[in-house]
N, C-alpha and C positions, 0 to 999 in steps of 0.2 A: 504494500500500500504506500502510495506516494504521500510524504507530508501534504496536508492542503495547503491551499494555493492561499497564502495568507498574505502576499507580499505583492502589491497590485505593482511594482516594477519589475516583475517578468521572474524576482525568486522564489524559486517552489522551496517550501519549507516539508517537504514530503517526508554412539560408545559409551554408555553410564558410565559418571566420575563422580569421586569422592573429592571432593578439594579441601586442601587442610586448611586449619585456622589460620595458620603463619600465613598465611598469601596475603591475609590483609588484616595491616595495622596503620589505622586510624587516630586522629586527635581525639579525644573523650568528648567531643563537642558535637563532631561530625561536619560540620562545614568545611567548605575551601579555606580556612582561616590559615595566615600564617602565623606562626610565633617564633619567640627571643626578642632579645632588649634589641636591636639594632631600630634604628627610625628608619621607615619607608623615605628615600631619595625619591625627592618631587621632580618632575617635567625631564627625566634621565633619556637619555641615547640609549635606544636599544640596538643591541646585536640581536637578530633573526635567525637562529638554529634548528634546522630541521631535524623534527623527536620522530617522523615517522611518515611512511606515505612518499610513493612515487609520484604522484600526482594523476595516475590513469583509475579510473573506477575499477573495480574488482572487491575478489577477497582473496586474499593470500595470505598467510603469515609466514612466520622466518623472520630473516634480516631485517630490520626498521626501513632501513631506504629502499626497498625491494617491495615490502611489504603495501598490501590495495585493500581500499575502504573502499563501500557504497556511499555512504554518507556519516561520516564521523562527526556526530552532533555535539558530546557534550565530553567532559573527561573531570577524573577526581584523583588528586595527589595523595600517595601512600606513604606512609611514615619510613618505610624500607626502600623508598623508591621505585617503586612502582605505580604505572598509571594506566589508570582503569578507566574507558570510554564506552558511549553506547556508539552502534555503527548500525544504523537505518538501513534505508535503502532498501536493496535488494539482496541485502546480507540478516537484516534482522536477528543482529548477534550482540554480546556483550563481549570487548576482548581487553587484552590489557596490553601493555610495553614493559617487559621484565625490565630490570637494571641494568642489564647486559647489550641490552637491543633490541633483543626479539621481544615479535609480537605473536601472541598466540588466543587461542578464543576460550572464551569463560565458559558462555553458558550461552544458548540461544542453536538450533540449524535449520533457520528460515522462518517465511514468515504462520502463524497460527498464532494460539494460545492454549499450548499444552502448558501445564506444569509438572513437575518430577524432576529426577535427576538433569543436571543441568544444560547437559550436551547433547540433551534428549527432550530439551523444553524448547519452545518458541516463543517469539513477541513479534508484534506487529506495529513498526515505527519508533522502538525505542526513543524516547528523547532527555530529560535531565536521569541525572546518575545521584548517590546520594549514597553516606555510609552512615550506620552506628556505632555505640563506642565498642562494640563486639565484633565489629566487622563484616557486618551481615549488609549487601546492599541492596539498593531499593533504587527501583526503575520506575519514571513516568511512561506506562507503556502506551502513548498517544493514541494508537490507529485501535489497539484491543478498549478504550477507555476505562483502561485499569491501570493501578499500584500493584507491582511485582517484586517479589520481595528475593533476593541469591541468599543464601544463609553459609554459613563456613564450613556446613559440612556436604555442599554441591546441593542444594536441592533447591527448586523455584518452586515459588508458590506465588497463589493470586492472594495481596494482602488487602486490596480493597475495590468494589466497581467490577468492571467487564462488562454493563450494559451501558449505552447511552442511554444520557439524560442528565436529571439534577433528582438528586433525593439526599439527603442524611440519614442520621440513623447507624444501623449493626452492617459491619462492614462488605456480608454480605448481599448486604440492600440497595447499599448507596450505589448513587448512578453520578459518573462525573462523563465530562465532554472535551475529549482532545487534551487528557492533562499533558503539560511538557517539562514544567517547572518543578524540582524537588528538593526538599533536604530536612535533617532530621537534628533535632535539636538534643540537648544532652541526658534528657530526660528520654529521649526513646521515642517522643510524637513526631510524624511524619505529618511535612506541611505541603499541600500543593498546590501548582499553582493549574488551578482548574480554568485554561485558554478560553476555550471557547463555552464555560458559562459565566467568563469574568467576574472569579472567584476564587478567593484566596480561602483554601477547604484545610483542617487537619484530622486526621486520623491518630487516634488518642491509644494511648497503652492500653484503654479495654477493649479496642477494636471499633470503637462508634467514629463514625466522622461527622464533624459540624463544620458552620459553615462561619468562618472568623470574621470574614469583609468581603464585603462587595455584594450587590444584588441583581436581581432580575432582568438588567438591560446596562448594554454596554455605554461608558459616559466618564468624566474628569467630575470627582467631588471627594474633595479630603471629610472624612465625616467617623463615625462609630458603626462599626459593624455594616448590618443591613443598607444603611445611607451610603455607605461608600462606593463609589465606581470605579470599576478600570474598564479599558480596553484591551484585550488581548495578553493579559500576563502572559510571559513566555518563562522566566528565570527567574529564581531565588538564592538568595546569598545570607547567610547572618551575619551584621555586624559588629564591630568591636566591643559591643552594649549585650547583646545576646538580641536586640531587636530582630526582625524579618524587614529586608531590602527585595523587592520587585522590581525587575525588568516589563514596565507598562507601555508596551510595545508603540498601540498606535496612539496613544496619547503623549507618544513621544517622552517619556519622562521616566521618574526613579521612585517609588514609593515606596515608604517606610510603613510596619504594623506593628505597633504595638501588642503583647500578650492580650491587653486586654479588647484590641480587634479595633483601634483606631489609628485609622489613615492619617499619614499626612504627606507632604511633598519633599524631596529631596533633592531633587536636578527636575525642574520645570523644563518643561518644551522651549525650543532655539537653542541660541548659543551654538556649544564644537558635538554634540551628540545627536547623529539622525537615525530614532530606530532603534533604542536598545534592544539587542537582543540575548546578552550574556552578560553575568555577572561574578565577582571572585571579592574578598575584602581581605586586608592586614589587621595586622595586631591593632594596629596605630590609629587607626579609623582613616586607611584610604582606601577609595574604592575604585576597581577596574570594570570598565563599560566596552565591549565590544558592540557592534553599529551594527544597520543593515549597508551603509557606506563602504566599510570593510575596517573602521577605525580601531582602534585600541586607546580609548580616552583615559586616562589620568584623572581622579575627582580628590582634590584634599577634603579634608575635615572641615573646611572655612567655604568649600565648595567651588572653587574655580576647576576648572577646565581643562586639562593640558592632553593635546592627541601625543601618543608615542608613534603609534603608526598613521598612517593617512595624513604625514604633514609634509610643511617641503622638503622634507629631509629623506622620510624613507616612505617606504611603498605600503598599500592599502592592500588588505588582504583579501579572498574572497567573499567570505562569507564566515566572518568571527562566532559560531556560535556556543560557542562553549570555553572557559576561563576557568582557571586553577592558580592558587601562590602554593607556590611549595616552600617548606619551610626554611630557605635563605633568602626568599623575595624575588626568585624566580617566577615568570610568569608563564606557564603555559596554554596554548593556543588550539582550540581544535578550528581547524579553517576548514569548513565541513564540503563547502562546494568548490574548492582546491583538493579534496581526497588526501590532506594534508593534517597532519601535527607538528606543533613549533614551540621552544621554547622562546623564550624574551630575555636575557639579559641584560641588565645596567651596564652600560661601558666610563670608564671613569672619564668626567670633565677632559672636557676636550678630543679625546679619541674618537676616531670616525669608524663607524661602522664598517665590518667587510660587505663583498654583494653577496646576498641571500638569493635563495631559489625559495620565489612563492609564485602561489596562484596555480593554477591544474597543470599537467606538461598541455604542450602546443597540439599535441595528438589526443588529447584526454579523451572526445567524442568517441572515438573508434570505438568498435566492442573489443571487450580483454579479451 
């Protein structure tokens, strides 16, 4: 199933295993969050390093630069260095990038919605990724309009939804719509970002999911719960605070929720961001905003602006949809319609960037 057509400028947003615990260690928080005392360096020179992806569609794994995604939407940083991405498409797979290089596949072989053993289950459109402090992760599975849960000892399950619609309730009831947006807070509750009924839904340790903000029709109003509107959440992030930060796609902007389910605005429409589409936050309270531009914006605490990519300097990526810091302030990039992953480097004042290889190879259309 092709992400839907959510991007009126021509972007389509379309062997039983045991797998041990040790493959994934997580911050106790679960967010992309980075931590240590070091301060986030404001408006930096990035180097652009390719983590994986030829640039041709496919599914391959092996060697990272070898290696072919359908659509590599979203990715989450491991405490061992490992990173774990959903890969859409026409791969409808979950895979990871060991330390080493290689990339190999989790869970997922094509598309459905079985659950069970992991290399024996399917999703349909995978999009945000998301871990707990167990290690167990959690898939927005868009196209299935469910919550998919990997657990560390290989096995998928449906953790919430599977039917379209909007309902609350026991988690086998609820009905969500196109979620894409996910992540899991310290306590274990899974937040999502419910797209297409522009609603920001959690799913609670006793299985119930409620509905935190936003209501019945898509719209811009900073408010409490039900009064509030978005358009199109796509991405979740937690900030420095333990708040919820939203990627509010077509109302162009950044919204913050409070536990207690009140909106408010965070980067307002204009300015250097068009189209958030992905999100990632520091210790320090800075946040990284991937565009539908191809940007990589820079937002301080005090909230100005700063594009790392897409300025005069360096090149604009395809399609940024998915952002990670890994725990020295590395930034990584899934460039989903380049078939690509990147990390982001700080280069020290003054040093100029090497040329990077972004954006799809020149032959990417061809069938693999």
């Amino acid at each position: 199933m092709a992400r839907r057509h959510w991007m009126a400028a021509g972007v389509v947003v379309a062997t039983a295993v045991a797998l041990a615990a040790t493959w994934w260690e997580f911050p106790a928080s679960g967010p992309t969050v980075a931590s240590g005392p070091a301060a986030t360096p404001l408006g930096w020179t990035a180097q652009i390093e390719l983590l994986a992806g030829d640039g041709h569609p496919g599914d391959r794994d092996g060697a990272a630069a070898q290696a072919r995604f359908a659509d590599p939407y979203a990715l989450l940083a491991s405490a061992n260095g490992s990173v774990y991405f959903t890969d859409a498409g026409d791969n409808n797979r979950i895979r990871r990038r060991l330390p080493d290089g290689r990339i190999e596949t989790v869970a997922g072989q094509g598309e459905g919605r079985v659950d069970g053993p992991a290399l024996q289950a399917s999703f349909n459109t995978p999009s945000g990724i998301a871990a707990d402090a167990q290690g167990n992760l959690y898939v927005a599975d868009t196209g299935n309009h469910a919550i998919r849960r990997v657990s560390t000892d290989g096995q998928v399950t449906t953790l919430a939804g599977g039917q379209q619609g909007f309902a609350d309730g026991p988690a086998a009831q609820a009905r969500f719509d196109g979620p894409m947006g996910i992540a899991v807070d310290a306590q274990g509750q899974v937040y999502v970002a419910d797209t297409w009924n522009d609603r920001i839904r959690v799913i609670g340790t006793d299985g119930n999911v409620r509905t935190l903000a936003g209501g019945d029709r898509p719209g811009f109003a900073d408010a409490l719960g039900a009064d509030a509107r978005f358009d199109t959440p796509v991405a979740l992030a937690f900030d420095a605070h333990g708040a919820l930060l939203v990627a509010d796609l077509f109302n162009n902007a950044v919204r913050r929720v409070g536990t207690d389910g009140m909106v408010s605005t965070v980067v307002a429409r204009g300015e250097v961001i068009n189209g958030p589409l992905s999100l990632a936050t520091t210790h320090d309270g800075v946040l990284y905003v991937g565009d539908l531009d191809g940007r990589i914006v820079q937002v301080t605490p005090q909230g100005h602006q700063l594009a790392l990519l897409g300025n005069d300097r360096l090149p604009r990526l395809a399609r940024p949809s998915g952002l990670a810091v890994e725990a020295d302030g590395t930034l990584l990039v899934a460039d989903s319609a380049a078939y690509r992953l990147h990390r982001l480097r700080p280069l020290p004042v003054g040093e100029l960037p090497a040329p990077a290889l972004v954006g799809p190879a020149s032959d990417a259309a061809l069938p693999d």
